[in-house]
TORKOL-4160 file (C-alpha; in steps of 0.2 Angstrom, whole numbers, padded with zeros to 4 digits, m for minus):
142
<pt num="1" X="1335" Y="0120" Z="m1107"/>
<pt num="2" X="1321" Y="0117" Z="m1096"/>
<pt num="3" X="1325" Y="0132" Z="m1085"/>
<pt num="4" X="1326" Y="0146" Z="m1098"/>
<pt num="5" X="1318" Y="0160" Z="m1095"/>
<pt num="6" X="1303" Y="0167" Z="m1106"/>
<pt num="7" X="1304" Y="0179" Z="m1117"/>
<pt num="8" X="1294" Y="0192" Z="m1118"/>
<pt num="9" X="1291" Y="0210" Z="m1127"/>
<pt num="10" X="1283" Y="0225" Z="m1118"/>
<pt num="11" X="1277" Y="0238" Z="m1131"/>
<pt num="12" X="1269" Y="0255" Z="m1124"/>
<pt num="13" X="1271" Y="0274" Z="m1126"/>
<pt num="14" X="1267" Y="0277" Z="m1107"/>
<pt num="15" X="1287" Y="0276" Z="m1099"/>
<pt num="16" X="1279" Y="0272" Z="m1083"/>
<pt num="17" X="1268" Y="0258" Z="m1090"/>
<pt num="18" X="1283" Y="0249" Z="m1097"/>
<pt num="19" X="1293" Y="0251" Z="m1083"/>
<pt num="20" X="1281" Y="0243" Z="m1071"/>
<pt num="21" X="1275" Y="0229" Z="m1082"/>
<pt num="22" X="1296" Y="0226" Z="m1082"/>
<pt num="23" X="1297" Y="0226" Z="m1065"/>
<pt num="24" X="1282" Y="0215" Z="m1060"/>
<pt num="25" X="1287" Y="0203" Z="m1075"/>
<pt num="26" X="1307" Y="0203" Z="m1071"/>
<pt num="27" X="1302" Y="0201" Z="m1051"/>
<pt num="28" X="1290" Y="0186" Z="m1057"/>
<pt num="29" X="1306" Y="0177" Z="m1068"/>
<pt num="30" X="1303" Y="0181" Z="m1085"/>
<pt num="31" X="1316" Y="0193" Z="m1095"/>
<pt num="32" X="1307" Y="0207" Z="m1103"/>
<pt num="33" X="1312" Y="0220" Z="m1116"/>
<pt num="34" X="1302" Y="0234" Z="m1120"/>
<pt num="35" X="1301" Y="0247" Z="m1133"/>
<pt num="36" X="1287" Y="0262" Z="m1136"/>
<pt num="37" X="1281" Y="0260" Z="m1152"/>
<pt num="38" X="1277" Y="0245" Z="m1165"/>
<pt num="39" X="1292" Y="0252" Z="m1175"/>
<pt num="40" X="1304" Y="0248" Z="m1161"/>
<pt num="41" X="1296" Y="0233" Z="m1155"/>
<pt num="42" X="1300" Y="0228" Z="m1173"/>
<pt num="43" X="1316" Y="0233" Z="m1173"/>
<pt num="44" X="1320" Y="0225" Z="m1157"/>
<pt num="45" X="1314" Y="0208" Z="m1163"/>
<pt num="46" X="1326" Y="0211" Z="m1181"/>
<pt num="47" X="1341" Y="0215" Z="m1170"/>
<pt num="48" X="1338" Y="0195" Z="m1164"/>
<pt num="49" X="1326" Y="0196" Z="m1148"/>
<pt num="50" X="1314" Y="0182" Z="m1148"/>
<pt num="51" X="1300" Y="0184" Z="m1137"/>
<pt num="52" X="1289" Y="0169" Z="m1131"/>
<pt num="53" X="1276" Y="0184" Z="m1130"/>
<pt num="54" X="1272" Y="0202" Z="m1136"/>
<pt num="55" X="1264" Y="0213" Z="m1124"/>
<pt num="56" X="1256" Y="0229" Z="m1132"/>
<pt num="57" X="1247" Y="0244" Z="m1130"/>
<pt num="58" X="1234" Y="0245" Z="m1142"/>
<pt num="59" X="1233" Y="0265" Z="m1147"/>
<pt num="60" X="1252" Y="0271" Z="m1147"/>
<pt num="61" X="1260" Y="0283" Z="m1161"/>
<pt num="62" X="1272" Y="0277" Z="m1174"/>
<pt num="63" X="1265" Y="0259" Z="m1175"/>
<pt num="64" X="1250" Y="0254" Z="m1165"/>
<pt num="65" X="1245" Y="0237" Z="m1157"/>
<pt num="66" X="1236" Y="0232" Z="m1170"/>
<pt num="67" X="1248" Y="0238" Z="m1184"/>
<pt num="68" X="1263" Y="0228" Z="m1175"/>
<pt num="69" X="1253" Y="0213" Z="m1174"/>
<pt num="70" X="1250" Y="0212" Z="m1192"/>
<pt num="71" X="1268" Y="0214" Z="m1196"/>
<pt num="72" X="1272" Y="0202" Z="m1185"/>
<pt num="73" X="1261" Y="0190" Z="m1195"/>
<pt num="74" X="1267" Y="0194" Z="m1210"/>
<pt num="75" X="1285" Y="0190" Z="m1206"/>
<pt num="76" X="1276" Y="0171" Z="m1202"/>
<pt num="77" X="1280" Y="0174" Z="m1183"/>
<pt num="78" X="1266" Y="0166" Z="m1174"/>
<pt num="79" X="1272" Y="0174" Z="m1157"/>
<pt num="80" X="1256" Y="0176" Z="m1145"/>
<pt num="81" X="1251" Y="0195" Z="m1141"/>
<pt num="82" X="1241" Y="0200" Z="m1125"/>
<pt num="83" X="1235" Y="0216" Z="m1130"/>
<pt num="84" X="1232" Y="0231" Z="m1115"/>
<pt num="85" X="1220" Y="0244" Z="m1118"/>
<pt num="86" X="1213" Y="0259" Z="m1106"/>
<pt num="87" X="1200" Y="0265" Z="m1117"/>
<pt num="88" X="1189" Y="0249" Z="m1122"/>
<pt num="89" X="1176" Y="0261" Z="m1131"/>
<pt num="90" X="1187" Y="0266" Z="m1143"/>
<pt num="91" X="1195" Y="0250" Z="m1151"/>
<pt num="92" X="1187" Y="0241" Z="m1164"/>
<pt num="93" X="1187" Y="0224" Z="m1156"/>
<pt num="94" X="1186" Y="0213" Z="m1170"/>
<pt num="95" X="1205" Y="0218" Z="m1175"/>
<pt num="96" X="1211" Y="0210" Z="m1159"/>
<pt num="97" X="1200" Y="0194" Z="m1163"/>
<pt num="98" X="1208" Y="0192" Z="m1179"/>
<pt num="99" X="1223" Y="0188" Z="m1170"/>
<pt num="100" X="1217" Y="0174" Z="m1159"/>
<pt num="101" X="1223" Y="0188" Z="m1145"/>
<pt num="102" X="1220" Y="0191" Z="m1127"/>
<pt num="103" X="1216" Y="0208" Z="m1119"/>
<pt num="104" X="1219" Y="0215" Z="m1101"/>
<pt num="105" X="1211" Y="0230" Z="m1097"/>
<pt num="106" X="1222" Y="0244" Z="m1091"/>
<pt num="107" X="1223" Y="0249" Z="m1075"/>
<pt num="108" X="1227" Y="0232" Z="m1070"/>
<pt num="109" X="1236" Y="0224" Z="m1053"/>
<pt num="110" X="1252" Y="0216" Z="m1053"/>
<pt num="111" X="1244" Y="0197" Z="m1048"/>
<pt num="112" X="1232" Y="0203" Z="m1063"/>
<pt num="113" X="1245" Y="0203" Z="m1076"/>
<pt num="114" X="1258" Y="0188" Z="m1067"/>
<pt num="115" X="1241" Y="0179" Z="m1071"/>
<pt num="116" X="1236" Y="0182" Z="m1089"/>
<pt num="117" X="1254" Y="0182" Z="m1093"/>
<pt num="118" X="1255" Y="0163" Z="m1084"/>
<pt num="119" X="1239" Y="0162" Z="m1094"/>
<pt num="120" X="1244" Y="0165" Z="m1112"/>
<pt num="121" X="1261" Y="0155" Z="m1114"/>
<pt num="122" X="1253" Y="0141" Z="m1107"/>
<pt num="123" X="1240" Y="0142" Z="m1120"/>
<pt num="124" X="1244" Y="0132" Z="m1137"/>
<pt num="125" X="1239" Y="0144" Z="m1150"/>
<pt num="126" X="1227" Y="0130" Z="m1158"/>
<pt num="127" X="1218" Y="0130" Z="m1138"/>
<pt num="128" X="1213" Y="0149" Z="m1139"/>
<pt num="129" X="1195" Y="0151" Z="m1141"/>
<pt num="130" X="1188" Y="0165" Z="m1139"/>
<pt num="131" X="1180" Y="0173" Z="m1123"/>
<pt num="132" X="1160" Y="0178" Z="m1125"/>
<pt num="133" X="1164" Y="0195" Z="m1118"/>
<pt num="134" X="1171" Y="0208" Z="m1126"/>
<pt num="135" X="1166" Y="0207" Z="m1143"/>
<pt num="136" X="1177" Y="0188" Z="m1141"/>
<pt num="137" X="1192" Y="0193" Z="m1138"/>
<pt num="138" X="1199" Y="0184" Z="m1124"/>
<pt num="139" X="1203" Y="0192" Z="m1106"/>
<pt num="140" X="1208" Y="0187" Z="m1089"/>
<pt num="141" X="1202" Y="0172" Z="m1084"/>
<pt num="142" X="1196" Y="0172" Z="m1066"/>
């Protein structure tokens, strides 16, 4: 099964944001689902999807970034999550550390996400250390 495609989860209110984060992610060999809210996402992932990574939007209505990741650790699953964020200033950091999570800052370039997305599944979740920017949330590696 060496040849199986990655899994992965694009959470965000924005239509157009998760239509081109499909579309990059698709074109680059990974099958991609996507939803637009932490609620969906959740509901998605009862309904038998099981992503090899959740890509979310941190502020969104219904269930935020952060509140998705929580219950996604509270149901044991130890999935990594790359969080995406436009508005830096407004996030308490610290809740994204928690997580042993990575952040890519929104507006971001196609070869920008491939990259990070490359980046996190190949990271064993016992290798993520986190970055000294940001508060230590880990970002796109350059």
């Amino acid at each position: 099964m060496k040849n199986m495609k990655k899994k992965i989860l694009i959470v965000d209110d924005e239509g157009m944001i998760r239509e081109l984060v499909q579309c990059i992610l698709e074109k680059a060999g990974y099958e991609c689902r996507t939803s637009q809210n932490g609620k969906e996402a959740l509901d998605i992932i009862a309904g038998g999807f099981d992503p090899d990574l959740v890509i979310t939007d941190v502020i969104m209505p219904i269930l935020d970034g952060v509140g998705l990741a929580h219950q996604l650790r509270n149901k044991n699953m130890d999935v990594p999550i790359l969080f995406v964020s436009g508005d830096l200033g407004s996030h308490n950091l610290g809740d994204l550390q928690e997580f042993s999570s990575h952040l890519l800052p929104k507006p971001f370039v196609p070869v920008t996400l491939t990259h990070m997305v490359g980046y996190v599944l190949s990271v064993q979740p016992q290798q993520v250390k986190p970055a000294e920017t940001h508060d230590k949330v880990q970002t796109v590696p350059v």
